[in-house]
C-alpha positions in Angstrom: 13.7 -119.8 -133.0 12.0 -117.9 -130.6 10.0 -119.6 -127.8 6.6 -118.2 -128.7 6.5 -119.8 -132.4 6.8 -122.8 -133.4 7.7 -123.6 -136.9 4.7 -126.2 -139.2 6.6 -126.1 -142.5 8.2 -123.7 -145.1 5.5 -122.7 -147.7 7.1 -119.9 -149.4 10.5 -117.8 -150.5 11.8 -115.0 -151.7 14.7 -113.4 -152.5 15.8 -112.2 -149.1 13.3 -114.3 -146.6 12.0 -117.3 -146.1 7.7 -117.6 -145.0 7.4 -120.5 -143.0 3.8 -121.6 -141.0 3.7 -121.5 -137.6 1.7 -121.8 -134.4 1.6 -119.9 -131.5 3.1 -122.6 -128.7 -0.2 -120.7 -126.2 -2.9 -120.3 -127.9 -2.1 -122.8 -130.5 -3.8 -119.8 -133.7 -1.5 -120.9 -136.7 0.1 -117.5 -138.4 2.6 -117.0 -141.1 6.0 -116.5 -140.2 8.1 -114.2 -142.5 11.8 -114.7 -141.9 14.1 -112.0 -142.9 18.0 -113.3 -143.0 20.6 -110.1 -142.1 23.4 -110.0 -144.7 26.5 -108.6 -145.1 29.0 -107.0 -141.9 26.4 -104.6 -140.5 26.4 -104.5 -136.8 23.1 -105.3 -135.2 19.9 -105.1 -137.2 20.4 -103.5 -140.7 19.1 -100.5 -141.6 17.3 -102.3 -144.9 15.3 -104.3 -142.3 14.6 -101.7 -139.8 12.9 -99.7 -143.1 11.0 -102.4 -144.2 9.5 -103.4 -140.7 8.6 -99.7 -140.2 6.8 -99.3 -143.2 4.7 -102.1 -142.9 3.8 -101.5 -139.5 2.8 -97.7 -140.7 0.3 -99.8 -143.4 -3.2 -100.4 -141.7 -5.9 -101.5 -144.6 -8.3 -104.1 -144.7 -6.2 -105.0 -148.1 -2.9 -105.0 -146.7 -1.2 -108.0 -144.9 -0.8 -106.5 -141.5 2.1 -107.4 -139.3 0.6 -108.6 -135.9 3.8 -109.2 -134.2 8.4 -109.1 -135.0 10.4 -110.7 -133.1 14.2 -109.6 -133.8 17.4 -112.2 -133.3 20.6 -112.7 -133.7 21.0 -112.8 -137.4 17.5 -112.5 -138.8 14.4 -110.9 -137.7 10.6 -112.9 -138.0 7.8 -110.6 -139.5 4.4 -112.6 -137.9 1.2 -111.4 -139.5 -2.1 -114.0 -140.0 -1.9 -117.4 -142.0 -3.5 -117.6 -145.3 -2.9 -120.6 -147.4 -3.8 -119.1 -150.7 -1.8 -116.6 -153.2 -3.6 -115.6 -156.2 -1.7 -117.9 -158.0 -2.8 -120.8 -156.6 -6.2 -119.9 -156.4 -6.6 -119.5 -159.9 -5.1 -123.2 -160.4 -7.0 -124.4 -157.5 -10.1 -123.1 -157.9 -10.3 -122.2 -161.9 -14.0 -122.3 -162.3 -14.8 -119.7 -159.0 -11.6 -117.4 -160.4 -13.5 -117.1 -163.9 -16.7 -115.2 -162.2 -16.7 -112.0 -163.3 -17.8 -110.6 -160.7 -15.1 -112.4 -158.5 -12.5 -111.0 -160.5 -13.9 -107.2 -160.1 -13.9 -107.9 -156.0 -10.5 -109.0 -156.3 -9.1 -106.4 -158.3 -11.6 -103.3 -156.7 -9.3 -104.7 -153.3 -5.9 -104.7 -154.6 -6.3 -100.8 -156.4 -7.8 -100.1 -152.7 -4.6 -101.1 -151.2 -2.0 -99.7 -153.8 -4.3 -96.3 -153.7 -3.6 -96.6 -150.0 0.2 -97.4 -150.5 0.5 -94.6 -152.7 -1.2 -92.3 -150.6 0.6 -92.7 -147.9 4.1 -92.3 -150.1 4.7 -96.1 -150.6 5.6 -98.0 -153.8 5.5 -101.7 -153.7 7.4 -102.0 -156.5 6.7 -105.9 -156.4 3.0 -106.6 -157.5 2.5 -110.4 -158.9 0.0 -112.9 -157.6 2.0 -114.8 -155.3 2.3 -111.5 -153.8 -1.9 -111.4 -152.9 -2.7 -113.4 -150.6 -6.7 -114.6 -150.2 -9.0 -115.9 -147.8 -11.0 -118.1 -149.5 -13.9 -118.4 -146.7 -14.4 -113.9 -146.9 -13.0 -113.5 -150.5 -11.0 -111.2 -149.2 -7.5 -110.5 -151.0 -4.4 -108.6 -149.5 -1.3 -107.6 -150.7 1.7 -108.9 -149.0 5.5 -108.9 -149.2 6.8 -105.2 -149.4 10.6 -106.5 -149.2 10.9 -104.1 -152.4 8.7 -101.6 -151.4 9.9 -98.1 -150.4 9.1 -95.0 -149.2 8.9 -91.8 -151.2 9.2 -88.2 -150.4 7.3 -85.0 -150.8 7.6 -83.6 -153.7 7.4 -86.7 -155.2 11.0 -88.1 -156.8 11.3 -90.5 -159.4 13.6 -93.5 -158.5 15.5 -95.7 -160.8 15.8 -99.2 -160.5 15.5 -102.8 -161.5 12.9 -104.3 -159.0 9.7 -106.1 -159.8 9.5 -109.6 -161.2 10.2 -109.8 -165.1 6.4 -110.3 -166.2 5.0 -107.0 -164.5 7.3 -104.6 -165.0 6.4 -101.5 -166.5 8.1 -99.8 -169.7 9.4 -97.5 -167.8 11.3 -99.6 -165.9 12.4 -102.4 -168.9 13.7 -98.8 -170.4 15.9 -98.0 -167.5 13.7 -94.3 -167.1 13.0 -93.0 -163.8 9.9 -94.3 -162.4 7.4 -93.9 -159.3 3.8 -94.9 -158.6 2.6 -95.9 -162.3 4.7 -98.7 -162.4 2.0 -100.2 -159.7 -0.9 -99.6 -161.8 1.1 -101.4 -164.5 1.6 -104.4 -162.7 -1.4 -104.7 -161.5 -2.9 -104.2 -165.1 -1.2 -107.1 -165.8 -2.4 -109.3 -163.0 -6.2 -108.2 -164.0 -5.6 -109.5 -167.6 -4.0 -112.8 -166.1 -7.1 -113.4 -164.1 -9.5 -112.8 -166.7 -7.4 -115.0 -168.9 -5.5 -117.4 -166.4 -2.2 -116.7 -168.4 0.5 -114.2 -168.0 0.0 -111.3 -170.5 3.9 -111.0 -170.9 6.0 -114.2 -170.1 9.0 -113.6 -172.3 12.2 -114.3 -170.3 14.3 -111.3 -171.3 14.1 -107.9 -170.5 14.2 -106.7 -174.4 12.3 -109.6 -175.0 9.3 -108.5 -172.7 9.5 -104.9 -174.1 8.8 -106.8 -177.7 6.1 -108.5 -176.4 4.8 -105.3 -175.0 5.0 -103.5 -178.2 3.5 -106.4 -180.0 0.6 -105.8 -178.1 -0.1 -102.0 -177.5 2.2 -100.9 -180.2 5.9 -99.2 -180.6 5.3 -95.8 -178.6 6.3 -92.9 -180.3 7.1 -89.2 -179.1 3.0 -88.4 -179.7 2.3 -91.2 -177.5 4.6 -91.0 -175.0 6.9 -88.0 -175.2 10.8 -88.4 -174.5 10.7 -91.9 -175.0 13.0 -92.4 -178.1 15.5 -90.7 -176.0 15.0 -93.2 -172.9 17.5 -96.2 -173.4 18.9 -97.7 -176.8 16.2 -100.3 -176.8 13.9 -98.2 -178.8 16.3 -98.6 -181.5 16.4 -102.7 -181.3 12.9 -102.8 -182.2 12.4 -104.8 -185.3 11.0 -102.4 -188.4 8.1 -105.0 -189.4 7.2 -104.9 -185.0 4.2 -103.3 -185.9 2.4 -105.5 -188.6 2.5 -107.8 -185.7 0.5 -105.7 -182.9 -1.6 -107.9 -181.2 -5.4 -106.8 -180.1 -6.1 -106.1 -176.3 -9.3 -107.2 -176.8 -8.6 -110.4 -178.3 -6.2 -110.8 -175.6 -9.0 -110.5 -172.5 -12.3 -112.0 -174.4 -15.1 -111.8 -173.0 -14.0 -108.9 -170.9 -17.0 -106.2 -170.7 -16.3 -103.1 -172.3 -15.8 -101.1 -168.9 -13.3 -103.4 -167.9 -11.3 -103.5 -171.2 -10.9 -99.6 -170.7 -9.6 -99.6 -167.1 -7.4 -102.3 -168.2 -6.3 -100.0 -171.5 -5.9 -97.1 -169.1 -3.8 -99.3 -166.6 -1.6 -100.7 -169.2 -0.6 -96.7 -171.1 2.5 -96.7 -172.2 3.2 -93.2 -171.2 3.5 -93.6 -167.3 2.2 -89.6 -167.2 -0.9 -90.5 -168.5 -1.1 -93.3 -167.0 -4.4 -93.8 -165.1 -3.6 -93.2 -161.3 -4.8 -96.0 -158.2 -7.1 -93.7 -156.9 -9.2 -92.9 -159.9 -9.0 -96.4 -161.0 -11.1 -97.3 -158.0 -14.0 -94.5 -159.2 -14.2 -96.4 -162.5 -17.3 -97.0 -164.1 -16.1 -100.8 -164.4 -17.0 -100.9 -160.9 -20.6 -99.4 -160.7 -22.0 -97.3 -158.4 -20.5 -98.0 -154.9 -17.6 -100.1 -153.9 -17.7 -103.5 -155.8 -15.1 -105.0 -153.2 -17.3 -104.9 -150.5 
């Protein structure tokens, strides 16, 4: 451990790091302490980790964790950044009547497409959006997004990537399809993390891949090549779905009662299908669900 932090307790982990709290052994200002194990025979610090510590020290938003200090050892390297004691998560269990305001919730959620607009506009995708992953400060009501271990830089012109990153409940079609994928899939999750706080519930918690793509259809219905061309030649998934699927499909509304018209079509634009027409960061911010002016300020 290095001599400047000392370690307060593990509070959180993910699948390559460990976030510990600590306090600075000076000043005695508790921060959060991101540790980031090295794996595998690579000499010296890997490449993985030099990326990832690069890119977030290139991110400088008001609703972006930033990294205040890294401190590289022997076989891991320690990301500091400031202490926050809440995730999204927890706040909503914690603090269920305050995370039902309405207006709360469009604070929130005005903040988070701030910081993915950002992301995006400076050729990063998270890839990783869920609310353990937004941190808040209760006192400001301020939330950030943290933990861009699966985030990545993209090029000019843009390139679609494939992969398998992004916990089970918030992945996009797109990417429970095995298509390419870029940006959209961070609207998506984020659609889904504005329908869980409006109704405190994961909108998809199946726990299988083909099983979350059902649940998906359920609710916004079996795409087709009018709705989102190309896709019946995406992935052999698209033939598993059940012929009576349909009869099924759930409501959206129903889903988020009591959500105000305005919101319920941002969410329905956040949550297309088709990742092409899918409603981009940036203009999700200028929605009308928002009002005149900045509704996270």
């Amino acid at each position: 451990m290095d001599k400047k932090y000392e370690l307060i307790e593990k509070i959180g982990e993910g699948s390559f790091h460990v976030v510990y709290k600590c306090r600075d052994r000076v000043t005695k200002k508790t921060f959060s302490l991101k540790r980031i194990s090295f794996r595998g025979e690579e000499e010296g610090v890997p490449s993985s980790v030099i990326k990832q510590i690069s890119l977030l020290k290139g991110l400088d938003h008001v609703s972006i964790i930033r990294v205040l200090d890294v401190i590289t050892l022997g076989t891991h390297a320690d990301l500091i950044s400031k202490f926050q004691d809440l995730d999204l998560s927890k706040f909503i269990a914690s603090y269920s009547e305050i995370a039902k305001d309405q207006q709360i919730i469009k604070r929130f959620l005005y903040q988070i497409l701030c910081g993915v607009a950002y992301c995006h506009s400076h050729k990063v995708i998270h890839r990783d959006l869920k609310p353990k992953n937004l941190l808040i400060d209760i006192d400001k009501m301020v939330i950030q997004i943290d933990d861009f271990g699966f985030a990545r830089a993209f090029g000019v012109p843009l390139t679609n990537y494939i992969g398998k990153d992004a916990t089970l409940g918030y992945k996009a079609p797109e990417l429970l399809l095995s298509s390419n994928y870029s940006t959209p899939v961070d609207v998506w999750a984020v659609g889904c993390i504005f329908a869980e706080m409006v109704t405190h519930r994961p909108l998809f918690c199946a726990e299988s891949e083909i099983n979350v793509l059902m649940d998906i259809f359920s609710l916004l219905g079996v795409p087709t090549e009018a709705t989102w061309p190309g896709v019946t030649s995406l992935c052999r998934h698209i033939a598993n779905v059940p012929p009576f699927l349909p009869q099924y499909t759930r409501n959206l509304r129903d889903e988020v009662a009591g959500l105000e018209p305005a919101g319920l079509d941002l969410l329905s634009k956040m949550l297309c299908l088709d990742p092409s027409r899918r409603i981009t960061a940036a203009d999700a911010c200028q929605h009308s669900y928002f009002g005149k002016g900045s509704a996270g300020t």
